[in-house]
C-alpha positions, 0 to 999 in steps of 0.5 A: 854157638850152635843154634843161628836163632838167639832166641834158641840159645842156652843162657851161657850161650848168651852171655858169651855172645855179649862179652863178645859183642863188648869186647869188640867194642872197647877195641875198636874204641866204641864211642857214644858221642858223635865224632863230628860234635866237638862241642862243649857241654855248656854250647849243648845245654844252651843249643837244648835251652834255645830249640825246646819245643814251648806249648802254644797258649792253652795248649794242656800241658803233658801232665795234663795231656796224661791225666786225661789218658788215665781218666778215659 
C-alpha cells in the first residue's frame, strides 16, 4: 500500500488491507469468545438473568427516560 494514512487509500486498496486483516484472522484461528469462559449457554442467560440491573420504585423506565428526551 502505498499511502500510511487509510484515509489516503484507493477503494481497492482498502479492500485488500481487510482481507488481509481477515485472513490473518482465520489462521490464527480468531475467536470471539473468551478462552477462559467455558460456560454453557444456559449458566450464561442465567448469570445475565441473575445480575440485571432493576429500576429502583418510581424510577422512569427507559422508554419513558426516552420519551422525555424527545419531547425537550
Amino acid at each position: 500500500m502505498a499511502s500510511e494514512r487509510i484515509g489516503d487509500w484507493t477503494k481497492e486498496e482498502l479492500k485488500a488491507y481487510i482481507l488481509e486483516v481477515i485472513e490473518e484472522r482465520l489462521q490464527q484461528g480468531f475467536s470471539y469468545t473468551q478462552e477462559s469462559d467455558n460456560r454453557s449457554p444456559k449458566e450464561v442467560f442465567e448469570s445475565i438473568q441473575k445480575n440485571r440491573l432493576k429500576r429502583k420504585p418510581g424510577q422512569p423506565s427507559t422508554l419513558q427516560m426516552l420519551r422525555e428526551d424527545r419531547d425537550r
